[in-house]
N, C-alpha and C positions, 0 to 999 in steps of 0.2 A: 619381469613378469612372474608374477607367483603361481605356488598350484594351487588350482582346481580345490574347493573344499570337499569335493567329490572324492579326491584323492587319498583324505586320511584313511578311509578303511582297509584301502589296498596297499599302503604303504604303511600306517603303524600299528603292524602287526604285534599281538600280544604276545607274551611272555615276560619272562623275571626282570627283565631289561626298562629300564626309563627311554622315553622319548621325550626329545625339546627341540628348539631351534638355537641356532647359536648365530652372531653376525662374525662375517669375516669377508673382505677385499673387497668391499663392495656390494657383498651377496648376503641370502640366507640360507643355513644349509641345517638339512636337518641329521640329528643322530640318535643313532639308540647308545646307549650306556647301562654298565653295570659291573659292581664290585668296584675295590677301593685300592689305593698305591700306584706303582709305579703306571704312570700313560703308555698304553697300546693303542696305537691308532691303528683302523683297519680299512684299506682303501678296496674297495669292490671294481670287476672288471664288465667287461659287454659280454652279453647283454641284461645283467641284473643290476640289482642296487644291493645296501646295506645287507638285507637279510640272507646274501650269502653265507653270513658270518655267524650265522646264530650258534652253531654247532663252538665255537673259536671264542663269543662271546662269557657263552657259561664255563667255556674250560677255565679261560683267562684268567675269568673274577674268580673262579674256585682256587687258581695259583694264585691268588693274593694282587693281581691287578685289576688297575682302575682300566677294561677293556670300553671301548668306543667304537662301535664302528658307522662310518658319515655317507651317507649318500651324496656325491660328485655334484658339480655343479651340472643342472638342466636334467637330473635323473631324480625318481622317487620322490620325497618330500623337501626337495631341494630350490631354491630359486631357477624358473627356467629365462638365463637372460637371453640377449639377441645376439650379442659379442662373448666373446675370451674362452674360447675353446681350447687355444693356442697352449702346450704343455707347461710352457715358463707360467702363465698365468694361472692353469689350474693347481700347479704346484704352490704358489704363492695361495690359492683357497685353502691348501690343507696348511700351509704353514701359518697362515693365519688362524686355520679354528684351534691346533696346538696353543696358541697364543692366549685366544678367547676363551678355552678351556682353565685356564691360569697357571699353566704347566710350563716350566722350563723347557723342556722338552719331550721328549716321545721315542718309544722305539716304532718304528713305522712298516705297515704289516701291506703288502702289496700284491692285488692278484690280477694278471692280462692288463688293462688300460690300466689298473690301479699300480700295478706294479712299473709299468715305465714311468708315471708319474711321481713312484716313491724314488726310483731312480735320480730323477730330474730333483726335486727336490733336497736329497742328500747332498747334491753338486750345488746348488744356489743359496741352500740356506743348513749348512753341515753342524753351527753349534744348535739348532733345534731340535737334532736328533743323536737317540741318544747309541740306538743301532737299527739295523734296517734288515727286513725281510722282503723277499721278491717272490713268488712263483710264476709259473707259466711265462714267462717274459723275459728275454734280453737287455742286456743296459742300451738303449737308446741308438749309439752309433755301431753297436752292435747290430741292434735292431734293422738298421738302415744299410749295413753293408749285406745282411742277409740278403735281406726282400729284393736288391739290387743285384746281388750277384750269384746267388743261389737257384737255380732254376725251381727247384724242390721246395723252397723254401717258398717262392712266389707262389704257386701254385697253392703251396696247404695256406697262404694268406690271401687265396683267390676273394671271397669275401671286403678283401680293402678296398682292391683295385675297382669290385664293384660299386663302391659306396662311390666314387671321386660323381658319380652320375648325379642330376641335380631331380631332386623331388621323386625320381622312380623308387627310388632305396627307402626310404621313409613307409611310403607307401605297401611295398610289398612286406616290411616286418610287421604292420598293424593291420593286415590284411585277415579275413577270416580269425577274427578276434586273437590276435598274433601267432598265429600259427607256425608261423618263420622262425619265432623264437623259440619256442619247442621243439620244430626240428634243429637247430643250431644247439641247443644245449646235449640234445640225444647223440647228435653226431658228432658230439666235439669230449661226449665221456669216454671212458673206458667202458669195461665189463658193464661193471656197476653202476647201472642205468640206474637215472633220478627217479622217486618216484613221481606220479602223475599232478599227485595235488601240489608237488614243490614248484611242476613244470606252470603248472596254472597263474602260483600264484605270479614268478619272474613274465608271464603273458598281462595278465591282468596290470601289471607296472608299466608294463611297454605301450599299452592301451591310455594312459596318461596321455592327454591332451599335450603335443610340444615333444613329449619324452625319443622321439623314434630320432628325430631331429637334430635335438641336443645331442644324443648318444652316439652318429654320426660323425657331427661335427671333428672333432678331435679325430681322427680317422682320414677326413676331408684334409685338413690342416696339415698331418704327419707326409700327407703324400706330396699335395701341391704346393708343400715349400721349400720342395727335396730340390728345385733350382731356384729357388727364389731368395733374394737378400735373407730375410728373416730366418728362414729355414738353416740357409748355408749359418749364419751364426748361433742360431743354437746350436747346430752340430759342432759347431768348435766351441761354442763356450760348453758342453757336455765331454771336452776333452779332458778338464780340468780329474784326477781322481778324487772317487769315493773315500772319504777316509772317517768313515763310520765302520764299525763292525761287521758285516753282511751275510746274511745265510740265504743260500738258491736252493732254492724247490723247485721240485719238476717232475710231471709226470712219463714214465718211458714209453706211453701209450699217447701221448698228446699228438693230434691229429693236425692242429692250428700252428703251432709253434715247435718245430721240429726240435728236438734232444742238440743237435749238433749246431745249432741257432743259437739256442742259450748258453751254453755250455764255455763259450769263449768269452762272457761279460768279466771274466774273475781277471783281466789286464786291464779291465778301470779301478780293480778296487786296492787303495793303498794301506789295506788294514786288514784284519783276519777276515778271511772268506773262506766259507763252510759249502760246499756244493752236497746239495742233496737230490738222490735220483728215488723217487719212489717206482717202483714195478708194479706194472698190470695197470697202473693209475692213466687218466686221461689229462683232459683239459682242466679239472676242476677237482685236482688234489683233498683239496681244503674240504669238500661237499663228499667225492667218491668214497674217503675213508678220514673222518674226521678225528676218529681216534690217532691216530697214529698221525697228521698232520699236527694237531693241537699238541701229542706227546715229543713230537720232532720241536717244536716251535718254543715251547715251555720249558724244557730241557735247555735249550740255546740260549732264553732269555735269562737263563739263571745261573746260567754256565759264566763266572769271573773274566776265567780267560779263554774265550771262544778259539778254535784252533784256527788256524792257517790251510 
């Protein structure tokens, strides 16, 4: 099912950046792009899409990369299908528009759902990437031992456990022209509250026909396959190590993903890992201080020999 033509205004928002669609796994996804060289892909997390990134976009291409960042399957100018929510599968969506793009590879830039996705991705398909960044996000089985055994940690992911509910959840984030998603993004910064028209626009996304649904799903999937055949095998094929590059980002304010949650992914990775703590920062690093995200991120990407 495709978007709504309704939807281009709210989703390909202007600036220096190109918009197009690209095919990959089956789907169409769309991206913004801009600047030329080495491939940045940039995965966005819940509850926004692509123009997370805008701030990450123009750094990127001004360091001399070809930066991208794609809006997920079922979100923004994306295809909204009926199936493949499942993270093996979305991971194969970004490994595929790498592909489409005509790019060997990518360093793959990851934030909240974006980020376990870039995760999962490094582990399935490791020669397409060429290093991998994460924020706000634990590696996977990381992920899952949290939410399972962390009392603290359930609680600030109380949010998940509500989604597992069928058609209530949907409902109440596009309710009052999504209002639920403005307060989620407010409660989930630091200090350095969004301003109002950025809260708009991430509302106005979520008002997408399908979008409340699709953005869900993966959420629905992570929980209810925590005993299910499918489930129990990703989490063991997600034992396999990282053995791309990896730099951790993270806010010491994040309210969703606790510091001590993430903090333990650096025993999947078989290659240099950088852990970075930003102070005063929230959920949404990349947005709350963009400078100094994009100057952490740039620096790493140009860095030969990343440290350990």
């Amino acid at each position: 099912m495709s978007v709504p033509d309704i939807s281009a205004s709210v989703v390909r928002l202007d600036g220096p950046w190109t918009h197009r669609d690209v095919a990959a796994n089956g789907a169409r996804f769309h991206i913004a792009e801009l600047g030329d060289g080495p491939l940045v892909l940039l995965l966005h997390g819940f509850p926004q899409f692509w123009w997370t990134w805008r701030h990450q976009l123009t750094a990127l291409a001004d360091a001399g990369y070809r930066a991208v960042a794609m809006d997920l399957r079922g979100v923004g100018g994306s295809d909204r299908t009926p199936r493949g929510y499942d993270p093996a599968n979305l991971a194969l969506d970004i490994t595929g528009v790498i592909r489409s793009l005509g790019e060997p590879d990518a360093a793959l830039v990851g934030h909240d759902l974006g980020g376990y996705l870039a995760w999962t991705a490094a582990v399935m398909r490791p020669k397409l990437l060429r290093r991998l960044a994460v924020t706000s996000m634990p590696h996977p089985r990381r992920w899952r031992s949290a939410m399972l055994g962390d009392v603290r940690q359930s609680a600030a992911g109380s949010h998940i456990w509500g989604f597992q509910r069928p058609w209530l959840p949907e409902r109440q984030l596009v309710a009052d022209d999504a209002e639920a998603v403005g307060r989620l993004i407010r409660e989930w910064s630091g200090p350095q509250l969004p301003e109002d028209e950025a809260v708009d626009v991430y509302r106005r996304a979520m008002a997408i026909p399908s979008t409340a649904h699709c953005s869900i799903e993966p959420y629905r999937w992570m929980v209810r396959s925590l005993a299910r055949p499918d489930g129990i095998q990703f989490n063991r094929r997600m034992k396999r190590p990282v053995r791309v590059p990896t730099l951790h980002l993270h806010g010491s304010l994040d309210p969703v993903m606790r510091t001590r949650s993430a903090a333990g992914s650096g025993q999947y990775v078989e290659a240099p890992y950088r852990w970075r703590l930003f102070d005063g920062l929230g959920h949404f690093p990349h947005e709350e201080d963009p400078h100094a995200f994009s100057t952490e991120l740039i620096n790493w990407l140009k860095d030969p020999e990343p440290d350990r």
